[in-house]
N, C-alpha and C positions, 0 to 999 in steps of 0.2 A: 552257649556261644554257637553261631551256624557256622558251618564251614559249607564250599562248594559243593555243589553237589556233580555226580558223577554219571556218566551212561556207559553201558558194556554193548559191544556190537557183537554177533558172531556171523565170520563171514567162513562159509563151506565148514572145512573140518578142522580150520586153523583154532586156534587160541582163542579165548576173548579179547578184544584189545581195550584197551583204556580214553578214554577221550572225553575230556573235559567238556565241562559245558558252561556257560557265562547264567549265568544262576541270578545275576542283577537287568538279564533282557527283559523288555514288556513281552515282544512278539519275538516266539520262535516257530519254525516250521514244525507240523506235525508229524511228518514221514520223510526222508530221509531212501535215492534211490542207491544200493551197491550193487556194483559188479563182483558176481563169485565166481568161481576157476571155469565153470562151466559156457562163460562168456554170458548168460543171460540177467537180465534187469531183473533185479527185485525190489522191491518192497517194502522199509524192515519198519514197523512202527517204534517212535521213540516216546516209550510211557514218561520219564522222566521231563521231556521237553513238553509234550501234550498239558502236564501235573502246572508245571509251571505256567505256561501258558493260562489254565485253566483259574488257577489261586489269585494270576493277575488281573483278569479279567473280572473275574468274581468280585473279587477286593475292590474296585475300581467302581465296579456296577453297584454294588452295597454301602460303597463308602467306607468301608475297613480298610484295614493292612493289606496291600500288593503284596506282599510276601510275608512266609510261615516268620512267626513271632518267636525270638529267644525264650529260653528260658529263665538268664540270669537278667535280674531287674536291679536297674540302678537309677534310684531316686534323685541323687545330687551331682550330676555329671560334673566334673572338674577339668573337662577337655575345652579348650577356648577355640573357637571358630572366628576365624574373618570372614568373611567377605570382601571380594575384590571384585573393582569396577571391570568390563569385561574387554579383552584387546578387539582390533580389529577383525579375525579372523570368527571370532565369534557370535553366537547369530541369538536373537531375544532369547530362544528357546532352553540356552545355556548357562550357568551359571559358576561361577569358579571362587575357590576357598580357602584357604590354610588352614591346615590340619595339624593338630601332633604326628609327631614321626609314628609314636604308636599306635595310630589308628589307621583302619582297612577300609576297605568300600560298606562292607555291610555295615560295621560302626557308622559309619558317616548317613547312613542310610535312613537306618534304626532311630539317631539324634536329629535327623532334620524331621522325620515325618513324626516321630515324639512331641517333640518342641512347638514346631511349629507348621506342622499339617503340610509338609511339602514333600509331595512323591519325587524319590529322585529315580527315575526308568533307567539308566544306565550313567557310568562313573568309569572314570580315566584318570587313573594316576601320574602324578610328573614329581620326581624325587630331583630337585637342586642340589648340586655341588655347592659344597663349602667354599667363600671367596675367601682369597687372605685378605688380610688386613693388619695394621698395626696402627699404634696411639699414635708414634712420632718416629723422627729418623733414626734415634737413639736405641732404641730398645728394636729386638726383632720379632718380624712379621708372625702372624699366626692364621689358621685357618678359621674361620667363622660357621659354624652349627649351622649343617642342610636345612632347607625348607620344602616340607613336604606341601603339595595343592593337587585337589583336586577337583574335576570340572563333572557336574552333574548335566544332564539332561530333563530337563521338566516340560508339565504337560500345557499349562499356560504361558505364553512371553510375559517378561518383567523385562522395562527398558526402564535407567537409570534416571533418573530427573537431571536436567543444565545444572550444572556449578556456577552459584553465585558469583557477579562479579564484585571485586574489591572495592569495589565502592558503594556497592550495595547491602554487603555484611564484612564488618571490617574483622571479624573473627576469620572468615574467610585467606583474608592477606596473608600471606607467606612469606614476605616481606622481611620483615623481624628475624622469624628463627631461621631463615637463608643468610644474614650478617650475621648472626651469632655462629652459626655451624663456620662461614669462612673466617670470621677469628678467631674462632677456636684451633682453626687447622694452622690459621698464619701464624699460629703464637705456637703451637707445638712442632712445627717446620722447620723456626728461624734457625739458624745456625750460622757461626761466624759474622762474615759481615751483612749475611741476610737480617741479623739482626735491627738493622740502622735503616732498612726498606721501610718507605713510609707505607702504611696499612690501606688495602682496597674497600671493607667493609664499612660499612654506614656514612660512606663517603670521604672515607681519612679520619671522619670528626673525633674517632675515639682511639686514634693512635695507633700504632707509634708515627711521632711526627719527625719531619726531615730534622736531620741536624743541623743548626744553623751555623756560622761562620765561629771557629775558632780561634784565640789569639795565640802565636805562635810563639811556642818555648823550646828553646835549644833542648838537645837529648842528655846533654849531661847539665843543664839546670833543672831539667824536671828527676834526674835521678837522685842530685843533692837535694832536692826539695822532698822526692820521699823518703829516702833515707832518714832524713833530717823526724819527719813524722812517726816512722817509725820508732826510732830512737826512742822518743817523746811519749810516744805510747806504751813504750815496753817499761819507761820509768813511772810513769804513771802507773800502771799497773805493778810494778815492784815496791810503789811507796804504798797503794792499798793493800798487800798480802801486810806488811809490815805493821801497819798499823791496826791490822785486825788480830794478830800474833800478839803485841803487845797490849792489845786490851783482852784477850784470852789469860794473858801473862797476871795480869791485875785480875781479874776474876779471882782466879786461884789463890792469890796472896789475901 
């Protein structure tokens, strides 16, 4: 596995200092001016930026690897990658991706110019917050699993082809799964007398439909009327336990 690589500066009599370097650049400077205590410009060459410089170029001009190749080789990669159309803000030269959360720049690096012969010159990561979300109003909300993207730099433009219109490839149309996503929501929303709202998807046609005019029954004729049902159910149901008792009864004898 790579890990960054690093450059030590020493400036006068102090310390070494530590200072990172971006190890996925195509083009870095070869020298680098500091100011030491004694107020005069120097000079300091940076072997590490030169190395890098040099491996990308080389790589570039041969048609090999832009950068030193890992060690651990993995045959069956199991990481899924998107591809995503690119926003406004971004220009041919660019290209942007979903990642696993476990993966780094150099991963992403390593997998694109593997696979599929594309040098990525530099990478920028963007780590998404979790939305909440919930199925329905009933149950409570939850956080939804970050999406990690990241946006490469390449050396030819790739601009995306026109999106067919719906008339032209009807696999295309969005139509369909845009009614089904909003009755699915209308139907796990309803509540109370939201329930009796007639449906906006696929035009009303698949319900629920308005309720149509009711014939009106006093509140204590509809309460004698259930009662009266219940009753009638509960007998019903006491004359089958009975008469399966009594053919248990006759089994045995």
């Amino acid at each position: 596995m790579l890990y960054p690589l690093q450059k030590t500066l020493a400036v006068g009599s102090c310390k070494p200092e530590q200072v990172p370097i971006r190890s996925l650049a195509s083009v870095v400077e070869s020298s680098s001016k500091i100011l030491d205590k004694s107020g005069s410009d120097r000079e300091v060459d940076i072997n590490v930026s030169e190395k890098i410089y040099k491996w990308t170029k080389a790589g570039i001009e041969q048609g090999k690897e832009h950068f030193k190749v890992g060690g651990n080789k993995v045959y069956f990669p199991k990481a899924r990658i998107i591809l995503l159309r690119p926003n406004a803000k971004h220009t041919p030269y660019q290209a942007k991706f979903i990642v696993p959360k476990s993966f780094n720049k150099l991963d992403l690096r390593d997998y694109l110019y593997h696979i599929y012969g594309l040098r990525a010159m530099n990478i920028t990561t963007q780590l998404l917050h979790g939305k909440f979300n919930r199925m329905n109003l009933q149950t409570t909300r939850f956080r939804e699993p970050q999406i990690k993207k990241m946006t490469i730099e390449m050396e030819e433009p790739f601009i995306w082809p026109e999106e067919p219109r719906p008339d032209e490839n009807s696999f295309w149309d969005s139509t369909t799964p845009d009614n089904m996503e909003k009755y699915r929501e209308e139907r796990l929303n309803c509540l109370g007398s939201d329930a009796n709202k007639p449906g906006t998807a696929f035009d009303g046609v698949v319900g629920p439909y308005e309720r149509v005019a009711q014939p009106f029954i006093p509140r204590f004729l509809k309460r004698e009327i259930d009662n009266k049902r219940e009753r009638h159910a509960a007998e019903l149901q006491r004359a089958d336990k009975l008469i399966a008792l009594n053919r248990y009864i006759e089994d045995l004898h």
